[in-house]
N, C-alpha and C positions, 0 to 999 in steps of 0.2 A: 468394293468389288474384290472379289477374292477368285483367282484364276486357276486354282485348283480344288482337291477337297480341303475339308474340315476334316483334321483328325490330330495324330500328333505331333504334326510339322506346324498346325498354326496354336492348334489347343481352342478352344470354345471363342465364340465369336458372341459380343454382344456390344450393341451399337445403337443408339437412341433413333437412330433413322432409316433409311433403306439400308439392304444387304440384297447383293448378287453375286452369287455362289456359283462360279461355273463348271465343279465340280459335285462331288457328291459329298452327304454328309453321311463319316465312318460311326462304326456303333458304338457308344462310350463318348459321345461327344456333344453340345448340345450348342444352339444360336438361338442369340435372345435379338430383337428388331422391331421395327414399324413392318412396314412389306416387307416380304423375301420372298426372292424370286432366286428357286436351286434347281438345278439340271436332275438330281438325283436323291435320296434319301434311302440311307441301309441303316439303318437301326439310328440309334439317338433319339435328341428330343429337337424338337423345333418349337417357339413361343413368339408370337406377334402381336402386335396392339394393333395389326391391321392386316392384309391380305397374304396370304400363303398358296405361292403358285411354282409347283413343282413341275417340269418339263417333262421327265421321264414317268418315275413310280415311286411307292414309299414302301419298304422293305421294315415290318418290324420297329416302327418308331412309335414315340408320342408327339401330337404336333396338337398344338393349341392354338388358336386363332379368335382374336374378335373380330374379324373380318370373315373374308368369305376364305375359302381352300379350296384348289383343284390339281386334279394329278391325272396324270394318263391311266395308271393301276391302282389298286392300294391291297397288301398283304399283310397279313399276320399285325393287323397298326389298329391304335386306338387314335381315334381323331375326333375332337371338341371343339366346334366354333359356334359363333354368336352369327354371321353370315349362312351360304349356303354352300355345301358342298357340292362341285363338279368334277364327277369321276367319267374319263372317256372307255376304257376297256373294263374292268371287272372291281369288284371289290368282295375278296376272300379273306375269310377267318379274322374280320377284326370286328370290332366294336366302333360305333360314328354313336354322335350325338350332338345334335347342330339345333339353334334356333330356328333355323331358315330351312329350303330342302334340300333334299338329297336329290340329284339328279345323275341318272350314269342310264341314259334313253338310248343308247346302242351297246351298252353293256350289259353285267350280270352281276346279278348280290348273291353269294354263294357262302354259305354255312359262315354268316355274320349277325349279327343286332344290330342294327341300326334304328336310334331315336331318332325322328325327324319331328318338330315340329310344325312345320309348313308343308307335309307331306312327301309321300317317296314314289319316283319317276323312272324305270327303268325298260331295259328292253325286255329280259327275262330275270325271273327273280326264283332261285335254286336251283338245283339239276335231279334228274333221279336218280344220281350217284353219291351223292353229299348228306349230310345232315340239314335238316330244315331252318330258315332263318326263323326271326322273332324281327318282329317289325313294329316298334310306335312310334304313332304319328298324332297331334293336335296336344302333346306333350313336350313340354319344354324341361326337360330333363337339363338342359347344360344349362337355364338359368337358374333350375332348381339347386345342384350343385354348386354353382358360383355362388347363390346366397346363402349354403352350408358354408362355402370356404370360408366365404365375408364376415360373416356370423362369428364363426371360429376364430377366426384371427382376430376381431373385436373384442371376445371375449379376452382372449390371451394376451392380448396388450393391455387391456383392463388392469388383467390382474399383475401385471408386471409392474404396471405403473403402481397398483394399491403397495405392492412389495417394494419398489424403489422411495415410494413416498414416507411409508412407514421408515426405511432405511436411513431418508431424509431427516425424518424429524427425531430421529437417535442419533445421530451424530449434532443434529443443531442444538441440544439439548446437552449434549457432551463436550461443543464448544463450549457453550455457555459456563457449563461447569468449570473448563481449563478457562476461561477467561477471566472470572470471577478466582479460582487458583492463583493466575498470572498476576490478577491485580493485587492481591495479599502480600506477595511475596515482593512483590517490584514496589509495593511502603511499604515495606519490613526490611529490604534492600535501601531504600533510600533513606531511612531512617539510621540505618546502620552506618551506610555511607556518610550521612551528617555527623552521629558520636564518631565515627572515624578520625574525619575531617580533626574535629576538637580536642578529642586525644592525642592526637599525632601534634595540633599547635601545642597544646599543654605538654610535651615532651620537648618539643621544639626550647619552649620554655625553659623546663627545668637543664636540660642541658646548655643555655647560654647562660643559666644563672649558676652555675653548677651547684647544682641541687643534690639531695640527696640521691644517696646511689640505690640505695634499696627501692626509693619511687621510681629511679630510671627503670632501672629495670621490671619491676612493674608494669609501666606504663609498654615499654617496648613489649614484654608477655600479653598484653593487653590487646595492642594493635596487629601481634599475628596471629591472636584467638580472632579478630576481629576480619583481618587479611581471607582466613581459610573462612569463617563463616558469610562473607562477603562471596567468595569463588564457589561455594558450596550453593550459596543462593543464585547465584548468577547461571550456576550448574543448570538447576531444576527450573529456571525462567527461562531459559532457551529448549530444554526437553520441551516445554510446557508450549513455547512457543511453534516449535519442529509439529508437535502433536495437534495444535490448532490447522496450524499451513497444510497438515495431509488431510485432516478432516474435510478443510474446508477445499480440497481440489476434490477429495472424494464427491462431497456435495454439490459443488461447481461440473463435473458429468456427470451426476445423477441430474441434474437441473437438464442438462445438456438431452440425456435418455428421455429423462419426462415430454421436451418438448418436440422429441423427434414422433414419440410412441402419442404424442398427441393430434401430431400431423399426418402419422398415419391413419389413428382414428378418424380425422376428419377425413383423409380422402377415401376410406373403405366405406365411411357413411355416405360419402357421395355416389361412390364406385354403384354402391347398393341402392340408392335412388334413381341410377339412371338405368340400372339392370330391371326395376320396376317400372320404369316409363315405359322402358323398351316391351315390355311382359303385357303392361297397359295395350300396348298400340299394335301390337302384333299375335291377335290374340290365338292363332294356329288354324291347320288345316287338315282334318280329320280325309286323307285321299292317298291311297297308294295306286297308281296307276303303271300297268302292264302290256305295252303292244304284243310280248308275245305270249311267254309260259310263266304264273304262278304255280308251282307246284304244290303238292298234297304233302301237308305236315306244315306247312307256312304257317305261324303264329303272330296273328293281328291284333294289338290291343291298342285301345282309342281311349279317348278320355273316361267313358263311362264303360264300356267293355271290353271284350277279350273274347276270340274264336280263333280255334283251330280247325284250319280249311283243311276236309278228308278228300278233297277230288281237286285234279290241277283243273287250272284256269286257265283259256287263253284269249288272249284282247280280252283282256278286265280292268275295272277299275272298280275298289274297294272303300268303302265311306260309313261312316257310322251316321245310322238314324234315330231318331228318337220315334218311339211307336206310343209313348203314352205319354201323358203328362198334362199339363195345364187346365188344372180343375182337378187332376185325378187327385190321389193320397203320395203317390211316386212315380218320380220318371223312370219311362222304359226305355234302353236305348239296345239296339242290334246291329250287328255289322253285316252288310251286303255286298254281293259282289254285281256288278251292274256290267255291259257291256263298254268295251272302251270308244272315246269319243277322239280322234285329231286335235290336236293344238293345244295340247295342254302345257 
């Protein structure tokens, strides 16, 4: 619960479960949630995995829902849910696109686009002061879109993963290299390390025997040709060793990337099988229904057609028909505008 607005005193709100906003949310700012339930919305974005119920109006936002969404107004806003939309007073100059329908039955739809797939329900729908809407309906436009995004983002982790994998097997292929390096050099090190050992007792030697002096010394030029080529190996077997250790953290989060970009592929495959259930079982409702005015220039396209009404309508209710088909060569479909019925 947050007792004021969202702006730059809290900064963006995101919260795996409910959020209740008892202020409004400022433009530039955005809440991510299950339900939200906010007093107000002026610009921003809003995103829910479940219902979006605004008290006052939405001023200039994007708000996203898999749920349903309802607002007393809505202005200048693009609004997409999987639910239905309930608007109580107006809904001017935005864009809606909802699985479910749009309902605003004491209100007005005033120079907007609204996709509806389960059709659109209002009081008056334009004014003859406005520009005309564009109305579909029996179109699921916001599932169609969700299976672009889904698609997309599949594809683009695809190829992230094709690129980090490849990235994968050059480096493991370049350990290998430094490991097989590391091992030459670590018996060539311990090789050296042994004539060491033996040199140094054979000098051990000649100086308790006191031996000649020309082999002493000899043998000492000997043991710190042997000393620096010893540190010089031991150099390059710790490079070699540093250069394995980054490789293999490199590859240790690219393994990390691989199996996050694979869990997101699986839940986007899922995401998109239940967006098709949903598509399956709800298959639309080709119906825009009007108690008072449709006006002239209203734009209706339905699954099979599209007509631009020249005369207002009032108590109408709009539906696509099919006039020809089963036996013919092609279906014919036309849209009608019918008398309105109660109780829809």
């Amino acid at each position: 619960t947050t007792k004021g607005d969202v702006g730059y005193k809290t900064g963006h709100l995101i919260y795996d479960g409910s959020i209740d906003v008892k202020g409004c949310l400022k433009s530039g700012f955005s809440i991510q949630g299950h339900d939200i339930k906010i007093k107000e919305v002026d610009g921003g974005e809003i995103r829910a995995k479940g219902d979006i119920t605004v008290i006052e109006g939405i001023n200039g936002a994007l708000i996203i829902a898999c749920g349903h969404v309802s607002a007393r107004y809505i202005h200048d806003a693009h609004i997409l849910c999987l639910g239905n939309l309930y608007v109580e007073k107006e809904i001017v100059d935005s864009k809606i696109e909802t699985s479910g329908a749009c309902r605003i039955k004491t209100g007005k739809i005033i120079n907007s686009t609204v996709c509806s797939n389960n059709g659109i329900y209002a009081k008056h729908i334009g004014t003859d002061k406005t520009d005309p809407n564009t109305l579909v309906v029996g179109k699921d436009i916001f599932i169609k879109n969700e299976m672009v995004r889904i698609e997309k983002q599949i594809i683009e982790s695809e190829k992230k993963k094709k690129k980090i994998e490849k990235r994968r097997k050059k480096l493991t292929l370049d350990n290998q290299g430094l490991q097989e390096a590391s091992a030459r050099i670590a018996n060539e090190l311990e090789l050296l390390m042994e004539n060491r050992q033996a040199d140094k007792s054979r000098l051990k030697q000649l100086e308790k025997e006191n031996g000649n002096e020309r082999e002493i010394r000899s043998a000492k030029t000997g043991l710190k040709q042997m000393d620096s080529s010893c540190s010089r190996l031991d150099s390059e077997l710790n490079e070699l060793f540093d250069s394995i250790e980054k490789n293999q953290a490199a590859i240790d989060r690219i393994n990390d990337t691989r199996e996050y970009l694979e869990d997101l592929i699986e839940d986007l495959n899922s995401e998109r099988d239940n967006y098709i259930d949903w598509a399956d079982t709800n298959s639309g409702r080709t119906e825009i229904a009007a108690e008072g005015m449709i006006t002239s220039g209203t734009i209706v396209e339905t699954r099979h057609a599209r007509k631009e009404f020249k005369e207002t309508l009032v108590r109408a209710v709009i539906k696509e028909y099919r006039i020809a088909g089963e036996g013919d060569d092609t279906d014919i479909y036309e849209i009608r505008a019918d008398d309105f019925i109660e109780k829809r």
